[in-house]
N, C-alpha and C positions, 0 to 999 in steps of 0.2 A: 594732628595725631591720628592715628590709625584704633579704632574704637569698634567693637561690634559686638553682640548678643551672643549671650549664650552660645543660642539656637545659630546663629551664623556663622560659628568658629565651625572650620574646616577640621575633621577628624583628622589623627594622623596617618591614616590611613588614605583617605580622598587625598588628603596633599602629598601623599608619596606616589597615587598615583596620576595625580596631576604633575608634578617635578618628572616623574619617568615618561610620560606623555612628552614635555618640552621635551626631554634629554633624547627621544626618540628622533622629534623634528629635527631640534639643532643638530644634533648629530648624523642624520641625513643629509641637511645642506652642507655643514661642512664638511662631511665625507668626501665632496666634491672637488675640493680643494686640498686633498691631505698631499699628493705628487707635487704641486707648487708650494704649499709647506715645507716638506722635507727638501727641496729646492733653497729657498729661503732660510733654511735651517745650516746646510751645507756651505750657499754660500757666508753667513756670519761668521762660523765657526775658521773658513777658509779668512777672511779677513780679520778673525781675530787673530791667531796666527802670525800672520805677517804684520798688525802692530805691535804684538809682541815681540815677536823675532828685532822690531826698531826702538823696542822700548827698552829691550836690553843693552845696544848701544847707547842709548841716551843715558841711562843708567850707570855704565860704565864711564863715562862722559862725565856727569855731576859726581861721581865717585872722587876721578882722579883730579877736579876742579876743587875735593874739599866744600861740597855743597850736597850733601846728602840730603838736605831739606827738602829739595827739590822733586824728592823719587813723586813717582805716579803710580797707583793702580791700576790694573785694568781688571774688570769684573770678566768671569764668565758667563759666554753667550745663555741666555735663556728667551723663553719665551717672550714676546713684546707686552709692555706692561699696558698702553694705549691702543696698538693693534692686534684683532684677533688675529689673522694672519700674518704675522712676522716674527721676526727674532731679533734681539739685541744685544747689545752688550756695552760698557762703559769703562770712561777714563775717570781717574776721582784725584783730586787732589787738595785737601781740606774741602771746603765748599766749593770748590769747583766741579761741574764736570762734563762730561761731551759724550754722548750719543753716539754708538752707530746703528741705525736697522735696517735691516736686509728681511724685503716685501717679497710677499709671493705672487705679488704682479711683476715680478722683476725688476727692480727699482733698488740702491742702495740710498739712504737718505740719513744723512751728517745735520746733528743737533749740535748745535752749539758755538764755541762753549758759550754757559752759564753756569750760575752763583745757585744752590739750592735755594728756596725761598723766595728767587727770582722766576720770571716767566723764563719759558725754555726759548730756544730761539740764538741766534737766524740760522735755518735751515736750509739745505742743499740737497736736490735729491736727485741720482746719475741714472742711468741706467746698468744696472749690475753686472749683466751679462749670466750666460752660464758658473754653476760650480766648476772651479778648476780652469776658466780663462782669468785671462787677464787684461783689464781694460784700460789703455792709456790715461783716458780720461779719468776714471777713477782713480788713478796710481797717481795720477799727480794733484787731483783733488782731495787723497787722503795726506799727500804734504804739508799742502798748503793749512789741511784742517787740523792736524794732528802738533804742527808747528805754532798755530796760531794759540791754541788751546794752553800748551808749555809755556809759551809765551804768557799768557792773561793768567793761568793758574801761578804761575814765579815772580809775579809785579806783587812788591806791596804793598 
């Protein structure tokens, strides 16, 4: 436990301006990185997008099958909850769910799927490309991932 005197507690004043001291650092380093950010940002938002855009055929799909149990969420892209510099966003269906981040080293990397509760895993990570291209590789590694997930989230 975290124990100290008195005389040793930081006023709150010294600790506001020690926390504004770090916020000055951190925010100088990562100022560095905010262009590959906003990169990284563009591209998830562009990849969420276009799961969307096939979630809605899937959806239409389990509709006209009489199997509405089956829909999927997909979350809005936000900040990465593991990386400072990334973005993400998710698939959910009961406990299930899958992972996309898109890094601001250029890099898209496919979590999943997994069960909450369980460890995350196994992972894929492509290379992105720019906002607004389109990468073969990726196109058909969001298939393969996106289908396998439908797949493991619909077994009972």
């Amino acid at each position: 436990t975290f124990v100290t005197s008195q005389s040793k507690t930081p006023s709150a004043a010294s600790l506001g301006a020690a926390l504004a001291a770090v916020g000055r650092e951190l925010g100088a380093r990562e100022s560095e990185h905010a262009a590959a950010l906003d990169a990284a940002r563009a591209k998830a938002t562009e990849l969420h997008a276009h799961v969307e855009r096939a979630l809605a055929d899937y959806h239409e799909a389990i509709e006209a099958a009489g199997a509405p149990q089956l829909r999927v969420e997909i979350g809005a892209p936000r900040l990465d909850e593991k990386h400072v510099r990334s973005w993400e966003f998710e698939l959910r269906r009961g406990r299930w769910r899958a992972l996309f981040i898109a890094k601001s080293r250029g890099e898209v990397t496919l979590v999943g799927p997994f069960r909450t509760g369980k460890n995350e895993g196994p992972c894929k990570s492509l290379p992105s490309g720019a906002p607004g291209e389109r990468s073969p590789e990726l196109d058909a590694a969001l298939v393969a991932f996106v289908t396998h997930f439908l797949e493991e989230a619909a077994t009972p």
